[in-house]
PARO-574154 format. One record per residue (C-alpha): residue in one letter; y, z, x; residue number from 1. Coordinates in Angstrom, 2 decimals. Each point is the difference from the previous one (the first is absolute). Layout:
% residues N
a:Y:Z:X:NUM
...
% end
This chain:
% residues 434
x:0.00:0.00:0.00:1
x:3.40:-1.14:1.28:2
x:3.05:2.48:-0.32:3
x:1.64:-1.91:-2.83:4
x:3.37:1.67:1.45:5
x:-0.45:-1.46:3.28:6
x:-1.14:-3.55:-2.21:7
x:3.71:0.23:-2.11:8
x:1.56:0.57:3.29:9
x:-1.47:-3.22:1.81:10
x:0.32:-2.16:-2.96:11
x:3.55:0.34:-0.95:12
x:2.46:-2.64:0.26:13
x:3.61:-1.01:-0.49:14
x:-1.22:-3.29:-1.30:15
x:-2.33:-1.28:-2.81:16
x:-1.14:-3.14:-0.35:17
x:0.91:-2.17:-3.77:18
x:-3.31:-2.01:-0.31:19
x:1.26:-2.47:-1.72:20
x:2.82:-1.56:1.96:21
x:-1.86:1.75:3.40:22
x:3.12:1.66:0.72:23
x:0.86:3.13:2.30:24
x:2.41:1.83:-1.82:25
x:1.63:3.93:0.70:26
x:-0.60:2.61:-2.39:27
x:3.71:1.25:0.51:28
x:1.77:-3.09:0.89:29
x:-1.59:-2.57:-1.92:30
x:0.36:-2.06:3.25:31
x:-1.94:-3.18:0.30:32
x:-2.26:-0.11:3.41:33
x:-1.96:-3.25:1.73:34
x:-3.80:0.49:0.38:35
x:-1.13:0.15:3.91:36
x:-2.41:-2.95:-1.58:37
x:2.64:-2.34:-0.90:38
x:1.74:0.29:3.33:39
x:-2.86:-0.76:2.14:40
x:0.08:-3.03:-2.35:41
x:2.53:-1.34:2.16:42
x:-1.79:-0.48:2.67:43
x:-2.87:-1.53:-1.13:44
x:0.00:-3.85:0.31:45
x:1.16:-1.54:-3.55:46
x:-2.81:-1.83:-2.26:47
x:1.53:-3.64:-1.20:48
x:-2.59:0.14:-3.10:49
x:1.19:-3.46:-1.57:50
x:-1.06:-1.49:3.38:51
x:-3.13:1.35:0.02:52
x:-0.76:-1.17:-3.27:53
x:1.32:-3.11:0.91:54
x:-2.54:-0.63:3.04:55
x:-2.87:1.69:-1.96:56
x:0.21:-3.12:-2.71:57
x:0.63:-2.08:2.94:58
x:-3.47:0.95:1.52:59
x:-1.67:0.32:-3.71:60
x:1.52:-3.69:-0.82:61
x:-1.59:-1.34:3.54:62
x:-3.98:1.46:-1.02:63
x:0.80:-1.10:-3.61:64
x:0.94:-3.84:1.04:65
x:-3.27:-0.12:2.35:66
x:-2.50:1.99:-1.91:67
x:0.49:-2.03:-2.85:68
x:0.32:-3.59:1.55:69
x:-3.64:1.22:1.87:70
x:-1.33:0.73:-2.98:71
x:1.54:-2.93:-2.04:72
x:1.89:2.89:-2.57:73
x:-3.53:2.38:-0.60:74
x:0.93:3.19:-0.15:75
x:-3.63:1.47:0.71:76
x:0.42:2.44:3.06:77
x:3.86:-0.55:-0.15:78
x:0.81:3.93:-0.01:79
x:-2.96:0.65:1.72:80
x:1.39:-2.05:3.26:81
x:3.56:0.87:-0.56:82
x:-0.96:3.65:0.36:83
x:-1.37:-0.63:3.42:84
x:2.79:-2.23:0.71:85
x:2.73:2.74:-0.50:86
x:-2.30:2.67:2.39:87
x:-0.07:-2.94:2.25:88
x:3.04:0.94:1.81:89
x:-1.48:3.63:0.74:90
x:-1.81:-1.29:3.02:91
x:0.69:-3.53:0.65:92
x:2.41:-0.82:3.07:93
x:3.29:-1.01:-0.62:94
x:3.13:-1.22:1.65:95
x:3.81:0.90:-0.78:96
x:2.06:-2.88:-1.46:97
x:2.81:-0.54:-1.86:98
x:0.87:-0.64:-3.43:99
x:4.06:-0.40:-1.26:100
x:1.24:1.36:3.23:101
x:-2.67:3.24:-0.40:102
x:-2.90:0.55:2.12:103
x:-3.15:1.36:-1.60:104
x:-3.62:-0.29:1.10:105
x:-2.74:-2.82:-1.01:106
x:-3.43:-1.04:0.02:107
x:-0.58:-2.15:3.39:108
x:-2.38:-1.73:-2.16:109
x:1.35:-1.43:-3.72:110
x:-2.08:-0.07:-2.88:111
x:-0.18:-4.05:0.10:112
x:-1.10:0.06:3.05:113
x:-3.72:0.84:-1.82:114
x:-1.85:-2.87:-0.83:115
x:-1.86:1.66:-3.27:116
x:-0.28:3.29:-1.81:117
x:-2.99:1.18:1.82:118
x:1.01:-0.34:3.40:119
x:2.87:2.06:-0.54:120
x:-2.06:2.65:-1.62:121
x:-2.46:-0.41:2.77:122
x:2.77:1.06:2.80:123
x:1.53:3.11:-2.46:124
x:-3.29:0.93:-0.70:125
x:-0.84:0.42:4.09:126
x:3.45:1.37:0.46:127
x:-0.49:2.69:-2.45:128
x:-3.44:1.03:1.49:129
x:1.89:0.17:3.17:130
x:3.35:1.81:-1.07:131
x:-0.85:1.65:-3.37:132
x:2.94:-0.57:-2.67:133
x:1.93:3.56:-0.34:134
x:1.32:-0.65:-3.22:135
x:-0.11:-2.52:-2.48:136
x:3.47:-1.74:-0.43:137
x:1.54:-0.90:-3.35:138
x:-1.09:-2.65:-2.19:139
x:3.21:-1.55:-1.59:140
x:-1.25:-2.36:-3.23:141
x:0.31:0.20:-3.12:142
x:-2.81:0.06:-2.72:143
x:-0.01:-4.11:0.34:144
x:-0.41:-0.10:3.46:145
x:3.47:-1.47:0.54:146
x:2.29:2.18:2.97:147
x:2.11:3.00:-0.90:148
x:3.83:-0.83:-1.06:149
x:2.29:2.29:2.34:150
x:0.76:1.75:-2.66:151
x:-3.74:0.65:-0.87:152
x:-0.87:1.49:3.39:153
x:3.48:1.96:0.44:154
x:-1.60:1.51:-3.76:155
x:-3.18:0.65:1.73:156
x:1.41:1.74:3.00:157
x:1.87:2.70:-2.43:158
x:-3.08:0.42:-2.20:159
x:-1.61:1.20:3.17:160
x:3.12:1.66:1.47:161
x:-0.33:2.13:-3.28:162
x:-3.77:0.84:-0.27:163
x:0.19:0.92:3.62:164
x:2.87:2.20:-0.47:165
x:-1.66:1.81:-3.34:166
x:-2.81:0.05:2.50:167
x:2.05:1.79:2.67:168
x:1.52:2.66:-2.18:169
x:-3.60:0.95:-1.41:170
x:-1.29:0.72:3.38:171
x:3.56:1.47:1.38:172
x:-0.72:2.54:-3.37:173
x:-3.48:1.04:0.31:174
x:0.53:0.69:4.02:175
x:3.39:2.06:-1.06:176
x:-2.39:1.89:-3.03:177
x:-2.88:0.52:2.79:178
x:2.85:1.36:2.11:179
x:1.42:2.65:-2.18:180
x:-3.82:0.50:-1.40:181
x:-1.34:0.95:3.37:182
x:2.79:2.51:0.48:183
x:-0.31:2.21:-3.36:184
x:3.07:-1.17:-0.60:185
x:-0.88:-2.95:-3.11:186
x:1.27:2.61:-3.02:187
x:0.44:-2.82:-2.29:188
x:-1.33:-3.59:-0.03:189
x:2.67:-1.43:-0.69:190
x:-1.46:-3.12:2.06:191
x:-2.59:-1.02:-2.51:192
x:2.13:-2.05:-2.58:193
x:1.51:-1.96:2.87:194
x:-2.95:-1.00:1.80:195
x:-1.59:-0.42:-3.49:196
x:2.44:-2.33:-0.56:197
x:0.12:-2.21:2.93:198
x:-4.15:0.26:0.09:199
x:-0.20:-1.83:-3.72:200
x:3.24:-2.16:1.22:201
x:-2.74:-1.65:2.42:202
x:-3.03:0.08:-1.59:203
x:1.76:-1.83:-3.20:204
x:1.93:-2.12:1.93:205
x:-2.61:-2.02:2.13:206
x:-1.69:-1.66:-2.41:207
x:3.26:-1.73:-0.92:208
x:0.76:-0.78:3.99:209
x:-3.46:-1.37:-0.05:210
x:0.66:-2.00:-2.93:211
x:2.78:-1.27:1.70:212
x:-0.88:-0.98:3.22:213
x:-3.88:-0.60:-0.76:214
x:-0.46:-1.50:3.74:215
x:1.66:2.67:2.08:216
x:-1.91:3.31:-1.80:217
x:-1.07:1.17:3.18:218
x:4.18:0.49:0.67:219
x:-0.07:3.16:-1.78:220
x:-3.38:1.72:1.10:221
x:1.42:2.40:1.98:222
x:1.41:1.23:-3.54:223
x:-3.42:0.24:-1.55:224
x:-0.64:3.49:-1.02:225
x:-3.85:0.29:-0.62:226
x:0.09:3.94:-0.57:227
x:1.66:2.04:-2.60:228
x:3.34:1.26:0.60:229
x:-1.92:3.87:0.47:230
x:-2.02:-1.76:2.42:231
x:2.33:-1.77:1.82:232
x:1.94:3.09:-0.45:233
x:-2.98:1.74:2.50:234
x:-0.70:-3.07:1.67:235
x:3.10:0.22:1.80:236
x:0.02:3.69:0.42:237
x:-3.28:0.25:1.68:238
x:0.97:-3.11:2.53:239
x:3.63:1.24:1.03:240
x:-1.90:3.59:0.38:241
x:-2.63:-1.81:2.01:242
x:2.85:-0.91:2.79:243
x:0.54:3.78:0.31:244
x:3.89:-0.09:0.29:245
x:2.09:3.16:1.22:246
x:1.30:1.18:-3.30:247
x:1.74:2.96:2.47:248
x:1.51:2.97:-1.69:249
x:1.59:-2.22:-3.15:250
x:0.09:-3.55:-0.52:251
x:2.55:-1.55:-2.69:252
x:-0.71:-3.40:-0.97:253
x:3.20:-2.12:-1.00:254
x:2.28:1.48:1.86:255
x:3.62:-0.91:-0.22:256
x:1.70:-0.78:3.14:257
x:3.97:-0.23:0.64:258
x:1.52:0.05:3.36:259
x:3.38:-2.31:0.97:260
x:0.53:-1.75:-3.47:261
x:-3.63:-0.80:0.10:262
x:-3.16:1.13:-2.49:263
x:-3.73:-0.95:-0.25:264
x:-3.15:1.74:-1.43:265
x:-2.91:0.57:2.88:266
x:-2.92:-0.11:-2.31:267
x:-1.54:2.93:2.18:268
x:2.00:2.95:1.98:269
x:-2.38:2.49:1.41:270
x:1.82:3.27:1.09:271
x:-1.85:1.18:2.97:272
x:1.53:2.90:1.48:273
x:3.61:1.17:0.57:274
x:0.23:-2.94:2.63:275
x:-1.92:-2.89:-0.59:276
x:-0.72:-2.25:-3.41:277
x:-2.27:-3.21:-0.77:278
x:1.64:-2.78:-1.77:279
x:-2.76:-2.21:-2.12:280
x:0.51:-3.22:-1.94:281
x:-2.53:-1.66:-2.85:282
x:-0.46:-4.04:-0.33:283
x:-2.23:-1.67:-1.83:284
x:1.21:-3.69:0.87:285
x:-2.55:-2.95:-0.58:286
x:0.31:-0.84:3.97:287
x:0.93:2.48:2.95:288
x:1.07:-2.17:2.71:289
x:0.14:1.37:3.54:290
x:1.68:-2.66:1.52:291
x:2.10:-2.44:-2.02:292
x:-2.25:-2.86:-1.48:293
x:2.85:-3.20:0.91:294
x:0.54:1.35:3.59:295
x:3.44:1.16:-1.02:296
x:2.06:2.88:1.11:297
x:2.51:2.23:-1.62:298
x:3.80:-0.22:0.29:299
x:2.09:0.95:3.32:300
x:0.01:2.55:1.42:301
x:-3.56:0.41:-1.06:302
x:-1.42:-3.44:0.79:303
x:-2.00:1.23:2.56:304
x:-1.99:1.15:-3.10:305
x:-2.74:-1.66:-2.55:306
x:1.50:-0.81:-3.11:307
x:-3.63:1.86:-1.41:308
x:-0.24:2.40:-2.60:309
x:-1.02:2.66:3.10:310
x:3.24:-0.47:1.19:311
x:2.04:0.53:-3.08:312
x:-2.15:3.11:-0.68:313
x:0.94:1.65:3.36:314
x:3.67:-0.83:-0.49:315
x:-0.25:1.44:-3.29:316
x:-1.78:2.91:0.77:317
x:1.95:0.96:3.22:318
x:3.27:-0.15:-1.84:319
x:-1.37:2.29:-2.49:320
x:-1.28:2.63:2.71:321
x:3.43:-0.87:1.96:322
x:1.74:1.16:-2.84:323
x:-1.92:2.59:-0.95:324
x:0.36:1.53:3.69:325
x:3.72:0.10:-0.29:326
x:-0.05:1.62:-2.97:327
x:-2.88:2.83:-0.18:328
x:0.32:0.59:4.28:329
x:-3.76:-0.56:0.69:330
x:-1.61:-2.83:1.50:331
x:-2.57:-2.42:-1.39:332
x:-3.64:0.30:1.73:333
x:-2.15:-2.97:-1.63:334
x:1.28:-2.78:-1.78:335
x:-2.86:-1.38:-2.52:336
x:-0.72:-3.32:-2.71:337
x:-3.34:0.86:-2.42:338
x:-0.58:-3.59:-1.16:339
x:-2.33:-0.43:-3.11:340
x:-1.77:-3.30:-0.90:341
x:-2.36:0.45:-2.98:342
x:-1.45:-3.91:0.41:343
x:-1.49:1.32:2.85:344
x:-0.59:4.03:-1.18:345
x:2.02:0.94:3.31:346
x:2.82:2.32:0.75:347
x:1.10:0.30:3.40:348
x:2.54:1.56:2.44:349
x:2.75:-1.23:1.92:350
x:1.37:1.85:3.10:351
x:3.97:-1.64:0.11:352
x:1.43:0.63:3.13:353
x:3.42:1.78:-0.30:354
x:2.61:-2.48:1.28:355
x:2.93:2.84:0.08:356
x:2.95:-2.70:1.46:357
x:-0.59:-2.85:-2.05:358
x:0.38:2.81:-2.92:359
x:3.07:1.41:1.63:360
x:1.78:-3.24:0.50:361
x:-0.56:-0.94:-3.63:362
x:1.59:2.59:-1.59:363
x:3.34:-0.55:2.44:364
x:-0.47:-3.79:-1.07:365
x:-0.43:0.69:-3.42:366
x:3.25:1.82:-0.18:367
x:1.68:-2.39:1.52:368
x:-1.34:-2.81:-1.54:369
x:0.78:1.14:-3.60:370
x:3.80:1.33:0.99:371
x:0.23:-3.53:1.08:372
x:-1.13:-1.39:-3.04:373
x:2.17:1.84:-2.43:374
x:2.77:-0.50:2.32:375
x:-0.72:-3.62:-0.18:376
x:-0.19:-0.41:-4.07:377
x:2.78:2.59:-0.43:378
x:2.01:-2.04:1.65:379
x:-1.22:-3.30:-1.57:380
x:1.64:-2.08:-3.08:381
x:-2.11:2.47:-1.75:382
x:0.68:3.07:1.47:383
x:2.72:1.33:-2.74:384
x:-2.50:-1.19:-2.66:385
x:-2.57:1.95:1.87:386
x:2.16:3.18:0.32:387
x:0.71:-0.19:-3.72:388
x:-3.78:-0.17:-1.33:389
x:-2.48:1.95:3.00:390
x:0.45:3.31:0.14:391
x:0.56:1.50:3.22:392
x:-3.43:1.67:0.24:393
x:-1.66:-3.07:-0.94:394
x:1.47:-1.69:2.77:395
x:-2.32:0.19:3.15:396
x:-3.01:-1.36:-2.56:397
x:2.41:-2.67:-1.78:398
x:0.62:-1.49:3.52:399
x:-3.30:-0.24:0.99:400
x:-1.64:-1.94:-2.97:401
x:3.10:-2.24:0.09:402
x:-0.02:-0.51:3.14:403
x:-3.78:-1.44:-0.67:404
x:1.65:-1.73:-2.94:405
x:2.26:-1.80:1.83:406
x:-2.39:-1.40:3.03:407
x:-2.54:-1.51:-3.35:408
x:3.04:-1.76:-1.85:409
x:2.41:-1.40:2.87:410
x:0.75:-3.08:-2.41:411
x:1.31:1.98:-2.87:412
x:3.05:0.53:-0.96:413
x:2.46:2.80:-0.49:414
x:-1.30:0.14:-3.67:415
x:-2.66:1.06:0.79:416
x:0.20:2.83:2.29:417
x:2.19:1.37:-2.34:418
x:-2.81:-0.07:-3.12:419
x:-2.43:1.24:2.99:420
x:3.06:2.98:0.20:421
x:-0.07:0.86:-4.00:422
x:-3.90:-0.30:-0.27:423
x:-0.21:2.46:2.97:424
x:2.16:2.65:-1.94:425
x:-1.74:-0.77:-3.27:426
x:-3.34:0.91:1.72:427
x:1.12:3.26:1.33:428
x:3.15:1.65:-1.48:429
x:-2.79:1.30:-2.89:430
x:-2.61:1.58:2.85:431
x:-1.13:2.98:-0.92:432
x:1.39:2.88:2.79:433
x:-3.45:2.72:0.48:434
% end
């Protein structure tokens, strides 16, 4: 049993967190704070989506045009080949080229350059055997076989941004329930109806996303819950237990971080002593990349870095111990990711390396960066319209999300920035204050 005065102690905070809008805000000042997440954000190399849309139904166009002018326009085996096809590029070599004045990376050997069906399949076939296929990419056609409008696939992408999210905040729940279970300190389960909730969210919901996208199914198997929610429930109790983490003297899960105009939530904070504490994180992402996938690396001054999710994890999770070091006085010993995958019934740990600088110098840029910014739009064509709608506490969190608004509509006009402006205050002048 757990002191539950020591527990109240260690898991208060100036700041709660509106789910809704994911928003830091004061419980005195009603001051808006940026999330340590959506600053590393900056750094990270951005994602032109319409262009990769644009070169995936360039490359589905290319096996569509020979498959059917092999096979005289028989479909029989069409998705079965285009399946291998799309794994193809897990293991085949490639070259860099360049396409519209942007390099990207492509098969040495095209698609036309094989003579019939079979000797293509032949070659994947000996491939695979060699370098087994680590995951089974995306099918994008529709229920006639013809190739996924943009807009289609964009669709796709947020059906399974939102499953794996629902997905997420189960898992985040039942590890925060085990938590406070473990430690006599679950009075009331007030978890239940939540991860109730997102549980029957899933299980009703992909049926419909198989309905939808009958050739890419296996997509969304890392979302396929074949246990009861009590089950899972102790499914993922028994596993994080099995990795025999240092729950120390108290551990508060969710806990609240500000430091320097700065919040986050480490989903694990393990009090060890009067010196020393543990800072823990949850994922449960479909892939866990180690080193980034497309060779790239994050943005200077961290370039010497993996754009991976390994290395946004330890930037995350050192900024969170950084911070929580400047504010509590003790020093963070271990540094940890638990990483559960039910496809594959594992749950694993993660030893992050604490990268104390790179934490340090973010929080000076940060501050910089965002006094800059409202510098910038304050003293813009818009600045007297912005003083006259954004609060003054909403200000450091206005500028950022405009400032992301800006870089994704350079062509627009003043118009609208200045609907962007009156939606923005809409949104959040009715935010509930905890």
């Amino acid at each position: 049993m757990v002191d539950i005065t020591l527990y109240k102690e260690l898991s208060a905070s100036e700041v709660f967190l509106e789910e809704d809008n994911h928003i830091y805000i004061h419980k005195k000042t009603n001051k808006f704070y940026n999330s340590v997440t959506g600053i590393i954000s900056l750094f990270e190399e951005e994602v032109d989506y319409s262009d990769i849309i644009s070169g995936l139904r360039r490359q589905y166009q290319s096996f569509y045009d020979w498959y059917f002018k092999i096979q005289e326009g028989s479909p029989a085996g069409f998705v079965y080949a285009l399946s291998r096809y799309v794994n193809y590029r897990q293991f085949t070599d490639k070259e860099v080229a360049v396409w519209q004045g942007k390099a990207y990376q492509r098969y040495i050997r095209k698609i036309k350059d094989y003579g019939t069906i079979g000797e293509f399949l032949t070659e994947y076939d000996y491939l695979a055997a060699v370098n087994p296929v680590k995951r089974n990419k995306n099918i994008y056609l529709d229920s006639s076989l013809n190739i996924m409008s943009a807009a289609s696939i964009e669709s796709m992408w947020q059906d399974m941004t939102d499953i794996a999210n629902r997905y997420g905040n189960l898992v985040h729940l039942i590890i925060e329930r085990h938590l406070l279970q473990k430690q006599g300190l679950l009075f009331e389960d007030n978890f239940l109806p939540s991860m109730s909730g997102h549980y029957l969210w899933i299980k009703s919901h992909l049926p419909v996303f198989y309905e939808k996208y009958p050739y890419s199914k296996h997509s969304f198997e890392e979302y396929e819950i074949d246990l009861s929610l009590s089950h899972l429930i102790e499914d993922i109790g028994e596993k994080f237990d099995m990795q025999r983490i240092d729950l120390g003297l108290c551990t508060v899960p969710e806990k609240r971080l500000l430091y320097n105009n700065l919040a986050g939530t480490k989903d694990i904070d393990t009090h060890l002593d009067s010196f020393f504490f543990n800072t823990g994180d949850n994922k449960t992402n479909k892939d866990f990349t180690i080193t980034s996938p497309y060779n790239k690396k994050m943005k200077p001054p961290f370039h010497c870095y993996d754009d991976s999710h390994l290395t946004h994890f330890a930037i995350q999770l050192s900024l969170y111990s950084y911070m929580q070091e400047k504010t509590s006085g003790k020093e963070v010993k271990d540094i940890y990711v638990t990483y559960y995958n039910r496809k594959y019934n594992d749950f694993k740990i993660f030893e992050i390396e604490y990268k104390k600088n790179e934490a340090e110098y973010l929080l000076t840029y940060y501050n910089e960066w965002i006094e800059e910014r409202k510098k910038r739009y304050l003293g813009s064509s818009l600045g007297n319209y912005i003083k006259s709608k954004i609060k003054g506490e909403w200000m450091d969190h206005f500028a950022k999300n405009f400032y992301f608004c800006i870089a994704e509509n350079k062509n627009k006009d003043k118009n609208f920035f200045v609907e962007y402006i009156n939606n923005y205050v809409e949104k959040h002048k009715n935010i509930k204050i905890c």
